[in-house]
PyMOL commands that place a pseudoatom at each C-alpha (Angstrom):
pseudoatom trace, name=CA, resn=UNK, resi=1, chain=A, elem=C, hetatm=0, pos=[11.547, -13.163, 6.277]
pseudoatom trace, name=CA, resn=UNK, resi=2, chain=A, elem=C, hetatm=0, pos=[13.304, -9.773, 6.906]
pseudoatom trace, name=CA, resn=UNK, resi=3, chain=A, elem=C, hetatm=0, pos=[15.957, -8.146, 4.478]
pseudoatom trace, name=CA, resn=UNK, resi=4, chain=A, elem=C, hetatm=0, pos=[18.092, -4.481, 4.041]
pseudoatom trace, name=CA, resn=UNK, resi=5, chain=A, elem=C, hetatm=0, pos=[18.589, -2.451, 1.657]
pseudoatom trace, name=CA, resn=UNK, resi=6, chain=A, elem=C, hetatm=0, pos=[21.340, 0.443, 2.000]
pseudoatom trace, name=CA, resn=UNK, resi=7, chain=A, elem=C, hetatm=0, pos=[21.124, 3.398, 0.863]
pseudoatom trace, name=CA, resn=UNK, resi=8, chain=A, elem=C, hetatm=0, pos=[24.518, 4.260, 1.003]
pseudoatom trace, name=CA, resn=UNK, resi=9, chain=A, elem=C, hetatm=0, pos=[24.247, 8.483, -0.421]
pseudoatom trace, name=CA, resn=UNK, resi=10, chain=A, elem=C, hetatm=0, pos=[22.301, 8.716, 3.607]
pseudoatom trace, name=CA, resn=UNK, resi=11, chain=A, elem=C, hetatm=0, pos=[24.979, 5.753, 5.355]
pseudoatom trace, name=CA, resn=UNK, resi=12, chain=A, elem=C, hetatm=0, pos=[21.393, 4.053, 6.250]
pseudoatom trace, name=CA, resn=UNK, resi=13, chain=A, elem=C, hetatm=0, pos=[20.447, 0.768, 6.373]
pseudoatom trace, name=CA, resn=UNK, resi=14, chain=A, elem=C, hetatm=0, pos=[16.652, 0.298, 5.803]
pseudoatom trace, name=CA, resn=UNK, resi=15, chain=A, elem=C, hetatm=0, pos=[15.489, -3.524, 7.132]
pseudoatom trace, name=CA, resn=UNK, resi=16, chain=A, elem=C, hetatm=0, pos=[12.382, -5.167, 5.424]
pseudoatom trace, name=CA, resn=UNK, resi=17, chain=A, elem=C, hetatm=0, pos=[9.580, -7.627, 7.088]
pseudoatom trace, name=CA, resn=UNK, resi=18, chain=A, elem=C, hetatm=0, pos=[7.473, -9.856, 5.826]
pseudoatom trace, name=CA, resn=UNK, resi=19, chain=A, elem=C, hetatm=0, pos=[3.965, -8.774, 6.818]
pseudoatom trace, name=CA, resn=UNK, resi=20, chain=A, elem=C, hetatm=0, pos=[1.791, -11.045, 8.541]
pseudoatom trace, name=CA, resn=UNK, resi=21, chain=A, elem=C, hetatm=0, pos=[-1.920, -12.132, 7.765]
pseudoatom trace, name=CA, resn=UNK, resi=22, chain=A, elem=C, hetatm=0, pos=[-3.065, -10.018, 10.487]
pseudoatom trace, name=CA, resn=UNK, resi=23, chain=A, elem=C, hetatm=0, pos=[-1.059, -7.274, 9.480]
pseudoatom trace, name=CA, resn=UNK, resi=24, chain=A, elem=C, hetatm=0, pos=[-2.650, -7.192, 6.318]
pseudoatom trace, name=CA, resn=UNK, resi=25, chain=A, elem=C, hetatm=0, pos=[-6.059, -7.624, 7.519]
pseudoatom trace, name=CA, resn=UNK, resi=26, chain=A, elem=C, hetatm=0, pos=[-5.124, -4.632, 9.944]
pseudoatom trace, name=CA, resn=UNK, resi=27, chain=A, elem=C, hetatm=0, pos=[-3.922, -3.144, 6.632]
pseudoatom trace, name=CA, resn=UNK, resi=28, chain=A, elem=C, hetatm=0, pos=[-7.444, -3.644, 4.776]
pseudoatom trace, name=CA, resn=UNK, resi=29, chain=A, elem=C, hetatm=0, pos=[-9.279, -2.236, 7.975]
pseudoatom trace, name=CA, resn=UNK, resi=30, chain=A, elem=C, hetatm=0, pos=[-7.453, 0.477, 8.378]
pseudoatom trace, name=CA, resn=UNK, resi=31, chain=A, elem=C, hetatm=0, pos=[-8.189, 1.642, 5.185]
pseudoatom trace, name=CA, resn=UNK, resi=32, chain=A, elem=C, hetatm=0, pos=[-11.643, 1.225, 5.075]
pseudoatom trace, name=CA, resn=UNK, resi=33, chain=A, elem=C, hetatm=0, pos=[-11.884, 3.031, 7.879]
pseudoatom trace, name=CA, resn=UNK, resi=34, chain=A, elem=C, hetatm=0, pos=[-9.615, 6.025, 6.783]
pseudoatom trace, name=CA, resn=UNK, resi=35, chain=A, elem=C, hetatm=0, pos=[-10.737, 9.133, 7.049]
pseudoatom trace, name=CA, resn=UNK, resi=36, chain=A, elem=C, hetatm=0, pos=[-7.840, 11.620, 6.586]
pseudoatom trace, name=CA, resn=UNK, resi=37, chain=A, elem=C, hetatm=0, pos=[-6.210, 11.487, 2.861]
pseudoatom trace, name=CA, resn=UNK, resi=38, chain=A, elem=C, hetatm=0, pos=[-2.567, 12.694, 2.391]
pseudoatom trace, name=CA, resn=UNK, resi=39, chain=A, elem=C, hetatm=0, pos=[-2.290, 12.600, -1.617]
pseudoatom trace, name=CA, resn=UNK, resi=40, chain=A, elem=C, hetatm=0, pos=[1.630, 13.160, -1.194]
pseudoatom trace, name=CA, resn=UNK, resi=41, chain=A, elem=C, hetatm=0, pos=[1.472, 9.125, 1.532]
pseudoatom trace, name=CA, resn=UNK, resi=42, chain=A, elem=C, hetatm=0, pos=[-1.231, 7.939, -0.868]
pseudoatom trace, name=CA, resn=UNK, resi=43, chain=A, elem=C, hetatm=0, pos=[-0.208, 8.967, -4.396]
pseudoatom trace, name=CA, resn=UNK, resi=44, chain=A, elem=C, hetatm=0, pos=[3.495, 9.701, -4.486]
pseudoatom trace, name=CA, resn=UNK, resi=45, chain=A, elem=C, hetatm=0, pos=[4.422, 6.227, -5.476]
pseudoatom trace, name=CA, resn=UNK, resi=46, chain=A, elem=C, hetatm=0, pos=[1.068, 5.181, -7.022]
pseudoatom trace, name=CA, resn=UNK, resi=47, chain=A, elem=C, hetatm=0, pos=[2.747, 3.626, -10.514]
pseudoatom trace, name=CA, resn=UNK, resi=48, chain=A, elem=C, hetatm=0, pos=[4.504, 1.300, -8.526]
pseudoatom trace, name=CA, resn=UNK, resi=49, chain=A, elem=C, hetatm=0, pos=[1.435, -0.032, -6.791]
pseudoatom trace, name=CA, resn=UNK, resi=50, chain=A, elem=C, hetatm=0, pos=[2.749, 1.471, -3.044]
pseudoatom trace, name=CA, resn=UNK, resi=51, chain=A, elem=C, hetatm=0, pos=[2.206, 4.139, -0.653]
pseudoatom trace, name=CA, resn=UNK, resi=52, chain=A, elem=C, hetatm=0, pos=[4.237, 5.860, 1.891]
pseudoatom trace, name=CA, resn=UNK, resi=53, chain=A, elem=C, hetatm=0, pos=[1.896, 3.473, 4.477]
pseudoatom trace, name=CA, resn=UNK, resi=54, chain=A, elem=C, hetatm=0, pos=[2.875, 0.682, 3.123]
pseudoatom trace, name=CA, resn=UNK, resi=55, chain=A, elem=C, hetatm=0, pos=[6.640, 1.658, 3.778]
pseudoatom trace, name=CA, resn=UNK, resi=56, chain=A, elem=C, hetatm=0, pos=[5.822, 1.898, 7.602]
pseudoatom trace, name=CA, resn=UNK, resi=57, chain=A, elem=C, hetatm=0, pos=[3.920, -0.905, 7.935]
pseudoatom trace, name=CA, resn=UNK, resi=58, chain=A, elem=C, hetatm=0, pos=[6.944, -2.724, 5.747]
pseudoatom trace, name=CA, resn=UNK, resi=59, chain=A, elem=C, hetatm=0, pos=[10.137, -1.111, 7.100]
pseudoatom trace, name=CA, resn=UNK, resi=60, chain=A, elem=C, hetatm=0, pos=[11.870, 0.143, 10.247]
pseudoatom trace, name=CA, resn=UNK, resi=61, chain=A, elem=C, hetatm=0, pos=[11.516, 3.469, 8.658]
pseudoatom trace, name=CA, resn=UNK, resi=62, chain=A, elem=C, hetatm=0, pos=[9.475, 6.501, 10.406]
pseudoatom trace, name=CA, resn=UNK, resi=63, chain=A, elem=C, hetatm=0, pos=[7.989, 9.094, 8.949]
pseudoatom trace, name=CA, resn=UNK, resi=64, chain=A, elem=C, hetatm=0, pos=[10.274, 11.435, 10.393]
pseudoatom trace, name=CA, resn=UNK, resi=65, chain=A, elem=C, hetatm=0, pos=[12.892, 9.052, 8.148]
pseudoatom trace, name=CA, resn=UNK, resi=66, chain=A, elem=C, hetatm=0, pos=[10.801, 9.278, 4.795]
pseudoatom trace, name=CA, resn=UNK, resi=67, chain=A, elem=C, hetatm=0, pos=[10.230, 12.440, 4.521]
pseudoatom trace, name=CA, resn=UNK, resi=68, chain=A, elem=C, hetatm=0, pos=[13.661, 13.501, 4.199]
pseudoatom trace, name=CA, resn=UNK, resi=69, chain=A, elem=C, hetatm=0, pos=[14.592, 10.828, 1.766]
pseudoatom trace, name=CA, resn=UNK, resi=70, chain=A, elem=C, hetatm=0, pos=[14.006, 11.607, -2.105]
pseudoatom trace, name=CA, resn=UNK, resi=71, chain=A, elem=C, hetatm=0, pos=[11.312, 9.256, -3.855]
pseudoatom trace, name=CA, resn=UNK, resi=72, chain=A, elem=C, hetatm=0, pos=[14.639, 7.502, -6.093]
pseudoatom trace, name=CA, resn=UNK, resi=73, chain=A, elem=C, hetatm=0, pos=[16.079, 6.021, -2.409]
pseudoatom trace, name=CA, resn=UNK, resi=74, chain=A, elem=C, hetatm=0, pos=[12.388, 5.389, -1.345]
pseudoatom trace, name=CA, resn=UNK, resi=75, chain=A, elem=C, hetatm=0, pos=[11.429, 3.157, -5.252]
pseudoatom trace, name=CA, resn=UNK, resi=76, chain=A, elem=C, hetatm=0, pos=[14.608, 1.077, -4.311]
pseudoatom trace, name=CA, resn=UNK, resi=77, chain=A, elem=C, hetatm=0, pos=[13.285, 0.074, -0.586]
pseudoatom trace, name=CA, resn=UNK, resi=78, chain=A, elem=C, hetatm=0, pos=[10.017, -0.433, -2.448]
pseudoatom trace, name=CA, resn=UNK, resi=79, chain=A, elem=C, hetatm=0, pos=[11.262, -2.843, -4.880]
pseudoatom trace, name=CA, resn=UNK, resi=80, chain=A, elem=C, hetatm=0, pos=[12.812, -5.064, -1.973]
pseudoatom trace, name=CA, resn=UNK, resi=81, chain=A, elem=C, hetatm=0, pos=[9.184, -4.777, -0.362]
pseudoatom trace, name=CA, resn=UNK, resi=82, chain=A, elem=C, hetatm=0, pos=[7.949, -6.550, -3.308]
pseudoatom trace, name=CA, resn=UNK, resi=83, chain=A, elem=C, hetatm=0, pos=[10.740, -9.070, -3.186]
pseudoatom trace, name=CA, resn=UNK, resi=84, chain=A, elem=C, hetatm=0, pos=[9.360, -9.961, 0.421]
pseudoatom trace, name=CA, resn=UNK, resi=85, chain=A, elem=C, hetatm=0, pos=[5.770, -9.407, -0.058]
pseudoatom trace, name=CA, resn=UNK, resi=86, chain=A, elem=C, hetatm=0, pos=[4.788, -10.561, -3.324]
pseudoatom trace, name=CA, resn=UNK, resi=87, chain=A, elem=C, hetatm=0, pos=[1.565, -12.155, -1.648]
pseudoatom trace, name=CA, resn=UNK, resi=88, chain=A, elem=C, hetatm=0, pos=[0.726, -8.033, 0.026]
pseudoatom trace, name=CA, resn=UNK, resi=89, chain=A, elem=C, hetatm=0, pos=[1.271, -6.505, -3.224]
pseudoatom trace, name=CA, resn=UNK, resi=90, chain=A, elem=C, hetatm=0, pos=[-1.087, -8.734, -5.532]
pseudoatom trace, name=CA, resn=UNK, resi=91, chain=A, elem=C, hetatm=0, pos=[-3.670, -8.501, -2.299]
pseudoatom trace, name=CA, resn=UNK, resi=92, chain=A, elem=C, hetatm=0, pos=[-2.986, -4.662, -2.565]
pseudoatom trace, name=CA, resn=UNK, resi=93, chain=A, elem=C, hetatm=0, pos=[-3.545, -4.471, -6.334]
pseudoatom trace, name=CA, resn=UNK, resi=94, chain=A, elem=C, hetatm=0, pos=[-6.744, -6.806, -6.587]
pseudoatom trace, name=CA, resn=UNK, resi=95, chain=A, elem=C, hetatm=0, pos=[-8.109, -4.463, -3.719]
pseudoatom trace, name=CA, resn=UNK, resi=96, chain=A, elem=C, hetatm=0, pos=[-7.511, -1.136, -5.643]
pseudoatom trace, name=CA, resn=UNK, resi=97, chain=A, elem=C, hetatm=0, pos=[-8.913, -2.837, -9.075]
pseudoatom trace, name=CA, resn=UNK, resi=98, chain=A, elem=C, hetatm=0, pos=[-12.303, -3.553, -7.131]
pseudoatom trace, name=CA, resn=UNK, resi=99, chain=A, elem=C, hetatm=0, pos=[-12.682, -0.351, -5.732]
pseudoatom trace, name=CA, resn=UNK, resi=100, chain=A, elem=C, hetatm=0, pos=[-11.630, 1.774, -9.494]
pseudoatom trace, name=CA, resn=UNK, resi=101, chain=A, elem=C, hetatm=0, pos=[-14.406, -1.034, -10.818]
pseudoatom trace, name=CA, resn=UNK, resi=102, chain=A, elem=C, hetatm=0, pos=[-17.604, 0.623, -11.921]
pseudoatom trace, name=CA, resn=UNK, resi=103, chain=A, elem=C, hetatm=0, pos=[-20.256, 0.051, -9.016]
pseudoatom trace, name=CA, resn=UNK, resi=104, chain=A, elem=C, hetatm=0, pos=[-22.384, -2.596, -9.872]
pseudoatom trace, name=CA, resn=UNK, resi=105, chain=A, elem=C, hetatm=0, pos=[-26.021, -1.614, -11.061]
pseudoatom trace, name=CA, resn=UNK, resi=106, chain=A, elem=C, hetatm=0, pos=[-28.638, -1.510, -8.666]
pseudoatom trace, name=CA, resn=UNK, resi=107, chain=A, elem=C, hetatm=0, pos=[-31.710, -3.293, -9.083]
pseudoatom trace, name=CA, resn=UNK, resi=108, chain=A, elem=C, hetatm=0, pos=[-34.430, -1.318, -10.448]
pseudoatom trace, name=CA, resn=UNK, resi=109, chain=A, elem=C, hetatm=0, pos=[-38.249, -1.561, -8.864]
pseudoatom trace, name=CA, resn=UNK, resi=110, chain=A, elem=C, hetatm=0, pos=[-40.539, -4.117, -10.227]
pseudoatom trace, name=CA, resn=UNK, resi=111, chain=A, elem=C, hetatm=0, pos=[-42.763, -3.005, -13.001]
pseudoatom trace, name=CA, resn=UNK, resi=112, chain=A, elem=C, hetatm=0, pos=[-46.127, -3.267, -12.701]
pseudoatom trace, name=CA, resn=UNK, resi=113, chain=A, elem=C, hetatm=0, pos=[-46.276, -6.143, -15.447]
pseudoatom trace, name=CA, resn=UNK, resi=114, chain=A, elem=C, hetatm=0, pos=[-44.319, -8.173, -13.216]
pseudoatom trace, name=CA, resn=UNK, resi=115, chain=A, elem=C, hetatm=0, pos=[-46.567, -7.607, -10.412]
for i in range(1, 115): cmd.bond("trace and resi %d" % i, "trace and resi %d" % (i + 1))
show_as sticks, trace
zoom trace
């Protein structure tokens, strides 16, 4: 599935895939792997449960593209990536609830009265 959205104050036309199940398990790997954080790609559109990654992976947009576009243009291209990956976006969300979970406790030795 693949739709637009115009942003008609910048005469552009920003087109919209559906990701794939490989490109979301290339997604997931990538960031486990990640090792470089950009708190403006990772943070800037945190409320609505996106990043500035997620609009590269999702869009014909480039960086280049992005960063001269305010954040209102950018929520409206977001909100037709949710229209065309509602399945990405509850993935996304489960993922970040595990990892703000509280780790789970680790097993203490065995006393010596279990011994």
């Amino acid at each position: 599935m693949e739709r637009s959205v115009t942003l008609e104050q910048h005469n552009l036309v920003v087109n919209v895939r559906e990701l794939t199940v490989g490109d979301i398990r290339n997604w997931l790997r990538e960031m486990q792997e990640l090792k470089d954080f950009d708190l403006v790609d990772g943070a800037l559109f945190q409320e609505e449960g996106a990043s500035i990654d997620d609009l590269l992976r999702m869009t014909d947009l480039d960086k280049a593209e992005i960063d001269k576009l305010p954040p209102n243009d950018l929520s409206k291209v977001i909100a037709k990536c949710k229209v065309v990956n509602p399945h990405f976006f509850r993935f996304r969300a489960a993922v970040v609830e595990i990892g703000n979970s509280p780790s789970a406790p680790t097993p203490s030795a065995p006393s010596s009265a279990t011994r």
